[in-house]
N, C-alpha and C positions, 0 to 999 in steps of 0.2 A: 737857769735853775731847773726849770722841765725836765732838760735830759741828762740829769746826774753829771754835769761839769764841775759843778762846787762841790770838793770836797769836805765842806760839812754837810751834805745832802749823802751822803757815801755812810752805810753801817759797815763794818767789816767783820764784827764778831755775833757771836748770837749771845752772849753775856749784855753787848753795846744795844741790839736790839732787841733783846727783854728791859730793858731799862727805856729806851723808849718806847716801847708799850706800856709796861707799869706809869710812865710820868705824864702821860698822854692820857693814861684814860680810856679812850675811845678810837680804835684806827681802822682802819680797814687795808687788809693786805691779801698781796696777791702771791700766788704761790702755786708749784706744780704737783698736784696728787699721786699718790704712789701706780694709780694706772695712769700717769700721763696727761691727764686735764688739766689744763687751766682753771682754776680758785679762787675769787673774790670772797673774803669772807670779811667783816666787821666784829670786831674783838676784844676784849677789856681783859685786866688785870684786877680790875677795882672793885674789891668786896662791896662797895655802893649798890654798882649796874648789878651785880649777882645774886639770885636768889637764893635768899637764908640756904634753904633744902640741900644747893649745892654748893655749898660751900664746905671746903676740905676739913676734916675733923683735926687735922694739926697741918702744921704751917711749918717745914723744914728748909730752913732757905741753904743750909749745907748741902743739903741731898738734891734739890733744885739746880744751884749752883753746878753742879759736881754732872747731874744730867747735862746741865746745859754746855757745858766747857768740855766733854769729855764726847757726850753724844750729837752734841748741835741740835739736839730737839727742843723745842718751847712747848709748854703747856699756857695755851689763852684759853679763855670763855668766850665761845661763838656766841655772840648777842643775837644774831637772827635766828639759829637750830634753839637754842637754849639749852648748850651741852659744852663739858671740855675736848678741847682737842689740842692733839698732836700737831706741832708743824716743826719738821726740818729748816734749820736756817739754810740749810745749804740749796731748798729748794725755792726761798723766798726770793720773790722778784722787787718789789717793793713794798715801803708800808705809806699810807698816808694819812695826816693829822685832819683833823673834824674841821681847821682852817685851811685846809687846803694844799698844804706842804707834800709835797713827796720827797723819800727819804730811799735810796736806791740802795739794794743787798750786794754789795759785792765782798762775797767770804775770801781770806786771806786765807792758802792755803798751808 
């Protein structure tokens, strides 16, 4: 399971992996920045973990969608900056659950 053999450990979409972040909760994923660094960052979707302040004035899960499916980018809440950001699925390495699971990015082209 470590090294992404089981293909249920396998995301292929970034529609597949916004949905595991939103059902998660809490993850931490890694991923390459547009200069080229390596990225550890811990994430949520869950208006819970998010403070009031930042939380989005409407909630468009069409326009969401339509980003995600058309641009491959995800919007999370960095739980440690305490900001949204931007991440490309196509740049994600993996994501992994608060138990310990990793969940390995391999986009379908």
């Amino acid at each position: 399971m470590a090294n992404g053999d089981i293909d249920s450990d396998i995301i292929v979409s970034a529609v597949q992996f916004w949905k595991k972040v939103y059902d998660e909760k809490d993850v931490t994923i890694k991923f390459v920045t547009k200069d080229n660094r390596d990225r550890i960052m811990r994430c949520t979707l869950d208006f819970e973990k998010i403070p009031e302040e930042d939380h989005p004035k409407a909630v468009n899960i069409e326009k969401i969608l339509k980003l995600i499916q058309v641009n491959k980018i995800m919007h999370v809440y960095d739980l440690d900056k305490l900001g949204w950001r931007s991440v490309p699925f196509d740049r994600v390495d993996y994501l992994e659950t608060k138990r310990g699971r990793r969940f390995w990015a391999k986009p379908t082209k």
